[in-house]
C-alpha positions as CSV (number, residue, x, y, z in Angstrom):
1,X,-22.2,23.3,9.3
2,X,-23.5,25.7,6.4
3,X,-21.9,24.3,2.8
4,X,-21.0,26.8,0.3
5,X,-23.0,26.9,-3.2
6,X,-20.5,27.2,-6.4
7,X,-22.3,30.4,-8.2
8,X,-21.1,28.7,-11.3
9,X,-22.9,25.2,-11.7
10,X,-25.2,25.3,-8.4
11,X,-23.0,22.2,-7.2
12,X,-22.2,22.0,-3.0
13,X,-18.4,22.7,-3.0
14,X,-16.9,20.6,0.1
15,X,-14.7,21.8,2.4
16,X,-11.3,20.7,3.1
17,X,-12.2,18.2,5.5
18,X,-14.7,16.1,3.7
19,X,-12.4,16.1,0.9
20,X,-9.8,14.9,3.3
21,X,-12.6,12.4,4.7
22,X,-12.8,11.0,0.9
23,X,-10.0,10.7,-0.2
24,X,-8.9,8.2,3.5
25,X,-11.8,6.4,2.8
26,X,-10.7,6.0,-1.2
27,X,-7.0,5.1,0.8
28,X,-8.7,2.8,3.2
29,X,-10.5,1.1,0.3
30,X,-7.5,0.7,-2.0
31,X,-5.5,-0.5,0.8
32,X,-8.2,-3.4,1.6
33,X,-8.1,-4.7,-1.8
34,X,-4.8,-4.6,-1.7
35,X,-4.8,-7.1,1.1
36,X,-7.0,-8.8,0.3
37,X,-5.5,-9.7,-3.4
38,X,-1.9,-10.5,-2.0
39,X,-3.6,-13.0,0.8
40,X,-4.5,-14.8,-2.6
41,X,-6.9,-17.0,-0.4
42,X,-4.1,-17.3,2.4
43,X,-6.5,-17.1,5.3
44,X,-3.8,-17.9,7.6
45,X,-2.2,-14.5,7.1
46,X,-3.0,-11.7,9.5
47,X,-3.3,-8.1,7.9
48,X,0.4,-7.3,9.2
49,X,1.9,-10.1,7.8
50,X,0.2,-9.3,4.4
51,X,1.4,-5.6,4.3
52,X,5.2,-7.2,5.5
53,X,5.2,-9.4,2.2
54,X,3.8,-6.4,0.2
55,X,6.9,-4.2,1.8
56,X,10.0,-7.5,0.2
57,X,7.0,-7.8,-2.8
58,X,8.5,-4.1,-3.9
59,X,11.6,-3.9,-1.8
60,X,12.9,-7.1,-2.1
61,X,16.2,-7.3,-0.7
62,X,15.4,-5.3,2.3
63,X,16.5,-5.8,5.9
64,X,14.7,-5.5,9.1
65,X,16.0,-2.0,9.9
66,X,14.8,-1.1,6.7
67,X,11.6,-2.6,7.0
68,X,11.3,-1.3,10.5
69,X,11.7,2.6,9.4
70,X,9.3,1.7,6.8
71,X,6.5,0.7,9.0
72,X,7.7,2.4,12.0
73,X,7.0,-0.6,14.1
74,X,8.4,-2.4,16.9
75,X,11.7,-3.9,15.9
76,X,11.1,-7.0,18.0
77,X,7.5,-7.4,17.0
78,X,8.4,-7.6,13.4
79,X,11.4,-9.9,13.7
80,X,8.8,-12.5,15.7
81,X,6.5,-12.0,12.6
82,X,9.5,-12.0,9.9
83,X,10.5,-15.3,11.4
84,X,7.2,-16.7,10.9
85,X,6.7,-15.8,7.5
86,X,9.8,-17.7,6.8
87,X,8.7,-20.7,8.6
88,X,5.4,-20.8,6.3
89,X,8.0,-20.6,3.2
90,X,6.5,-17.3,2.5
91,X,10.3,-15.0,2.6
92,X,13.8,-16.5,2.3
93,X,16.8,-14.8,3.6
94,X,20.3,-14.0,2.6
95,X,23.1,-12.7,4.1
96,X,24.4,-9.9,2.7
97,X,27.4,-9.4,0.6
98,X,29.2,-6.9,1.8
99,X,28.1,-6.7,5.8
100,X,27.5,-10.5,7.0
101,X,25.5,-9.3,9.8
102,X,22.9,-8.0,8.1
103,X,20.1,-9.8,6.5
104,X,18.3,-9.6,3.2
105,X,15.1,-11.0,2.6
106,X,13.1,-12.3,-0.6
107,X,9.7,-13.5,-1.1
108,X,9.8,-17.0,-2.1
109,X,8.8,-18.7,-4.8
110,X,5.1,-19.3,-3.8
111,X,5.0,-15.9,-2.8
112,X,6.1,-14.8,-5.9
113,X,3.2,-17.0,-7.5
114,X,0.7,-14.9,-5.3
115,X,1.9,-11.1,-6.0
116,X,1.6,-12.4,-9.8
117,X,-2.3,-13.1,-8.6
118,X,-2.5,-9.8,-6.4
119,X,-0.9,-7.8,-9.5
120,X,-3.4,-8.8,-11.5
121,X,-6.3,-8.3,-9.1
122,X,-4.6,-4.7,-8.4
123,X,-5.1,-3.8,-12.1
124,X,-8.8,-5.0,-12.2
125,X,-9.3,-3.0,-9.5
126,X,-7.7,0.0,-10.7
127,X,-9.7,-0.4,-13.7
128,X,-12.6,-0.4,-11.6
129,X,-11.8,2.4,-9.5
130,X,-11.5,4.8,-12.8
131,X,-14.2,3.2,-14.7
132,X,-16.0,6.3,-16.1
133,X,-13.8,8.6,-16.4
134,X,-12.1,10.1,-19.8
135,X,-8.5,10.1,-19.8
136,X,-8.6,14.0,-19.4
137,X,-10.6,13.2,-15.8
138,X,-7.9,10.8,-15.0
139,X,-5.1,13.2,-16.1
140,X,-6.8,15.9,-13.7
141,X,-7.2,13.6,-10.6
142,X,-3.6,12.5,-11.0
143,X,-2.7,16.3,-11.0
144,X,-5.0,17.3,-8.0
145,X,-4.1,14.5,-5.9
146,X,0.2,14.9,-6.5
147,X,-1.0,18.6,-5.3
148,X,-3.1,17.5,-2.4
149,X,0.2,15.4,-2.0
150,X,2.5,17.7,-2.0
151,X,0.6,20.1,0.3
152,X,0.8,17.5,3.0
153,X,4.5,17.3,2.4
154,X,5.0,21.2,3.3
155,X,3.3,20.6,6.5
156,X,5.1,19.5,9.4
């Protein structure tokens, strides 16, 4: 496949699906961090059960319906792996106030300590994936990617 030349600065311009290709491996990147900060060292914890303490880290109060359209996972499968993480002392639950069949669920204390960890970790590596650019550069990757975003949104 032939690349197109930009007559204005002689730089290769991609096409559409190598940016696409860049900006899922930026996403897949991001996303391992991610992980890897809120394990905080917790080797025991699979990569599910991580992104299931991220989901109550920033929803806390959620239910398992609501985590379960979230994901879009097995209902069954993530009530096994909810119960777990509340055996390990890693979520608590709480009925809630209004409907007593429904459950809520907050990350404990120790998990608490470890998003502190993993929020710091996130901004070192923000900080690390902009390093180099000028506020005006960040500025125009925040505007490109909230259009690339909102492309995507218009498709079905």
């Amino acid at each position: 496949m032939r690349k197109s030349v930009d007559n204005v600065n002689g730089k290769v311009a991609a096409d559409p699906g190598t940016l696409l290709d860049a900006v899922q491996a930026v996403a897949h990147l991001v996303r391992s961090r991610q992980l890897q900060a809120l394990r905080g060292g917790q080797e025991g914890l699979t990569p599910l059960e991580t992104r299931v303490l991220f989901y109550f880290a920033h929803h806390p109060g959620s239910s398992l319906r609501e985590l379960t359209e979230h994901s879009g996972r097995d209902k069954g499968q993530l009530g096994r792996l909810v119960g777990g993480l509340r055996e390990h002392g890693w979520l608590r639950a709480e009925s809630d106030e209004v409907d007593r069949r429904v459950t809520r669920f907050f990350l404990t204390d120790e998990a608490l300590k470890q998003q502190q960890s993993m929020l710091k970790q996130r901004r070192l590596l923000a900080d690390a994936a902009v390093q180099g650019l000028s506020a005006a550069e960040r500025q125009q990757l925040a505007a490109l990617l909230e259009q690339v975003r909102a492309n995507l949104e218009k498709v079905g």
